[in-house]
C-alpha positions in Angstrom: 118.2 72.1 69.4 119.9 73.3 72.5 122.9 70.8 72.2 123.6 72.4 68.9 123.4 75.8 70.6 126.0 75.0 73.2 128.0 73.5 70.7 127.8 76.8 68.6 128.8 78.6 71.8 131.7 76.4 72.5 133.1 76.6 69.3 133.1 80.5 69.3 134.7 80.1 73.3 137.7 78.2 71.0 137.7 80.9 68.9 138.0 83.5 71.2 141.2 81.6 72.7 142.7 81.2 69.4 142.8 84.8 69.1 145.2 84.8 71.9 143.8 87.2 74.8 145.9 88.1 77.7 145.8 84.9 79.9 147.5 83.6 82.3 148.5 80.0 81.6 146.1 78.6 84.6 143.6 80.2 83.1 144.2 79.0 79.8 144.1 75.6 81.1 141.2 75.8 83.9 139.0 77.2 80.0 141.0 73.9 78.6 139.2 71.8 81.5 135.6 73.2 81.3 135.2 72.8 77.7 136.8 68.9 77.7 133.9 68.7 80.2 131.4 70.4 78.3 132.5 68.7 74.7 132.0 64.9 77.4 128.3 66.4 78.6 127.4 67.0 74.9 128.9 63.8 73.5 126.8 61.8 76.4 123.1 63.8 75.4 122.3 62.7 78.6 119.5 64.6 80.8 120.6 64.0 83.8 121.6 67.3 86.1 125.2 67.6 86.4 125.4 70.9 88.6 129.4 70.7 88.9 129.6 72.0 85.2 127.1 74.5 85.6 128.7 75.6 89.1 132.1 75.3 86.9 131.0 77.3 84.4 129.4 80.2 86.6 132.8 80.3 88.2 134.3 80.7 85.1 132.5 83.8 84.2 133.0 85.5 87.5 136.9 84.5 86.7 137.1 86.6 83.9 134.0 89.0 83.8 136.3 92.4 84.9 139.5 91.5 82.6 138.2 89.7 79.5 134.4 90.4 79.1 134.1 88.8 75.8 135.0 85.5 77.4 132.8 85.9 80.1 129.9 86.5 77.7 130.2 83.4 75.5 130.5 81.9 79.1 127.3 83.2 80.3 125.8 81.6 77.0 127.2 78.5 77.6 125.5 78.5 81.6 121.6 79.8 79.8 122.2 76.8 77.3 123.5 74.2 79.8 120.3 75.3 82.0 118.4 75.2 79.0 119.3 71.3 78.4 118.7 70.5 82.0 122.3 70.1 82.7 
C-alpha cells in the first residue's frame, strides 16, 4: 500500500530531524510544514491531485540536496510515493 509507504518514509524524515542535523531554524520549520501537509494528505486517502505538495516537496529536495543529502533522499522517496498515490 503506497499510503503505508509514505508513511514509512515520513516517519524515517522525523527520524532523520531527531538526530539533529545542521539546520537552520527556517529550515527546520519549512520540513515542520511539508510533513503537517503530508501527515493531512495521508489522513484524507483522498485521490485527488494535489500538485502544491508534490511541487513543495521537489523544492524541498533541491533545498537541501548539496548540504544534507540524507534528507534530500528520504525526500525524493516521499515525491516517487506521493506520484505513486496520484497525489
Amino acid at each position: 500500500m503506497p499510503a503505508r509507504d509514505l508513511q514509512e518514509q515520513l516517519n524515517t524524515l522525523r527520524e532523520q530531524l531527531e538526530q539533529n542535523p545542521p539546520l537552520s531554524q527556517e529550515e527546520r520549520g519549512h520540513l515542520h510544514e511539508l510533513m503537517a501537509q503530508i501527515e493531512a494528505q495521508i489522513e484524507l486517502e483522498t485521490q485527488t491531485q494535489n500538485t502544491s505538495l508534490a511541487d513543495n516537496v521537489n523544492l524541498a529536495v533541491e533545498r537541501f540536496e548539496l548540504e544534507h543529502p540524507a534528507l534530500a533522499g528520504t525526500l525524493r522517496n516521499i515525491v516517487q510515493t506521493l506520484g505513486n498515490i496520484g497525489i
